[in-house]
N, C-alpha and C positions, 0 to 999 in steps of 0.2 A: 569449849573455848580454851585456846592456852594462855596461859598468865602471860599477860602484858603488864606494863604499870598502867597499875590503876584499877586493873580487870581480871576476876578470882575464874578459876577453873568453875566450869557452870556444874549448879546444884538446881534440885529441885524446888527450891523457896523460889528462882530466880523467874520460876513461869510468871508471876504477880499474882495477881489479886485479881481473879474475872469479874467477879461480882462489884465490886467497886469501879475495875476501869471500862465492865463492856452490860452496863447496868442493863440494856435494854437487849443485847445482842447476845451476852452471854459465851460459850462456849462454842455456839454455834457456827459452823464456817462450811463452805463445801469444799465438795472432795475436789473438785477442777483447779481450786485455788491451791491445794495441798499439793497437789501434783503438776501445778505450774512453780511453783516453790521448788520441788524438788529435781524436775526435769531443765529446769534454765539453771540451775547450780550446778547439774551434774554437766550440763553440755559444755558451760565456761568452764567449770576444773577440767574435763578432758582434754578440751583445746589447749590449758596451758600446762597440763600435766600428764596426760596421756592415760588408756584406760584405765590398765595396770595400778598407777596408781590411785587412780579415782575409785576404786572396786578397793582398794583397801583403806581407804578413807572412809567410804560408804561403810564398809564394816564396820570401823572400830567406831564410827559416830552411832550405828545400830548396838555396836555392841553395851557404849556406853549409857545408852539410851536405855538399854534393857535392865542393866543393874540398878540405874536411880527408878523405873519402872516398876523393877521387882520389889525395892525396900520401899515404895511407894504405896501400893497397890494390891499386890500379892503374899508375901513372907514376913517375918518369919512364918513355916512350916516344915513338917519333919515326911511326914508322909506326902509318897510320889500320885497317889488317887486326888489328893485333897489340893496337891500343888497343880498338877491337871484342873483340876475342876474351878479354882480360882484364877488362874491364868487365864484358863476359857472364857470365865465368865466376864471378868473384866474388860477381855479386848471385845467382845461380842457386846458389851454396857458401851464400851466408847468409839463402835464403829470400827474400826481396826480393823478386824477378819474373824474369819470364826475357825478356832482353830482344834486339830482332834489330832488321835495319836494311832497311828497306821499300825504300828511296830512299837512293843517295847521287849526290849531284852536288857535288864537292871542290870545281870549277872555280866555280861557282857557293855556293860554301858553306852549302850548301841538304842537310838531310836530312828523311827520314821518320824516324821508330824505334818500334818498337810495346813494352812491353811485359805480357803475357799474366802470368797469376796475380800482379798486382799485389798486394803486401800491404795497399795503400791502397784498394783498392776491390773488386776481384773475389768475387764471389760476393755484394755487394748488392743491396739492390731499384731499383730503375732508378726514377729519379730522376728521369728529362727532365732530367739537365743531369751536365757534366765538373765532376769534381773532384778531377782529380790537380793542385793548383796547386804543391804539394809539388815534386812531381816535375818540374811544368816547370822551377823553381828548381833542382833538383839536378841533372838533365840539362843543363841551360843550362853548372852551374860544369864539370860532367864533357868537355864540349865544350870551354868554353873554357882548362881545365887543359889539355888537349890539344893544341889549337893556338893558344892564345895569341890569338885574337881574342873577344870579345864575342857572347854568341849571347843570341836571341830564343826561348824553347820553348813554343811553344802549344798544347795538347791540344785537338784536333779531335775524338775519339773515346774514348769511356768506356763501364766494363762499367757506369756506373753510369746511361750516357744510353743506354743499350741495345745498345752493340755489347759483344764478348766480349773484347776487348783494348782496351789504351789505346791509342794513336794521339797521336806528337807529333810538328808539324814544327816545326826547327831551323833558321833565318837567320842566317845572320851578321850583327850590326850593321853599318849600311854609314857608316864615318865620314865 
């Protein structure tokens, strides 16, 4: 959210209280509802924004999402095994996707990372084209909560351009 009057850049307190306001229902929601949320938002911003900007919109709302995520859920942590294996385990706990690492070259701050059952896409009709731009955003903050440097995440592969996982490689910014 941006500051308007009245209305604070959104944190993570701001999800409420499940237990209190969805006593019976909980957390619980399906994925069709998730993905009609996100698919009538994205088709309105394009019409009046066009892709271009909507794919970087998608981003930085993924990206932002990944930071309050990380200090939520995952970090602090110092070791890159132990930040994998909480990462994983987390998004695979709340449905998300299940996500592994193709590729790591530290030295190079260069990875791969796939992840499979994507709540963002998986099981769609193939599109000819990627669009977890969400996710590049969210994996970019989840990296750089991690280590402190700037990363680049670009999706190379999608269940929705016809491979059966996503597919993101991660750069470091090089200052």
């Amino acid at each position: 959210m941006t500051d308007h009057p009245g209305r604070k850049t959104f944190s993570w307190d701001q999800l409420g209280d499940l237990g209190q306001g969805r006593p019976t229902l909980g957390p619980r929601l399906r994925l069709e509802v998730y993905r009609l949320l996100q698919f009538t938002l994205r088709d309105v911003l394009e019409r009046h924004y066009g892709d271009n900007t909507v794919d970087a919109l998608f981003y930085e709302a993924g990206y932002q999402s990944g930071r309050l995520y990380y200090d939520q859920l995952i970090g602090p942590v110092s070791d890159f095994q132990e930040f994998i294996k909480r990462a994983s385990q987390s998004l695979y706990d709340l449905g998300i996707g299940i996500l592994a690492v193709e590729e790591a070259d530290p030295d190079a701050e260069r990875f791969v990372v796939t992840m499979s059952e994507d709540a963002d896409c998986s099981g769609l009709p193939v599109l000819d084209d990627t669009i977890c731009t969400y996710d590049e955003g969210f994996i970019a903050a989840l990296l750089e909560s991690f280590s402190g440097n700037s990363y680049v995440v670009r999706e190379v592969d999608c269940w929705a351009s016809g491979a059966r996982t996503c597919r993101f490689i991660a750069q470091a910014c090089q200052e």
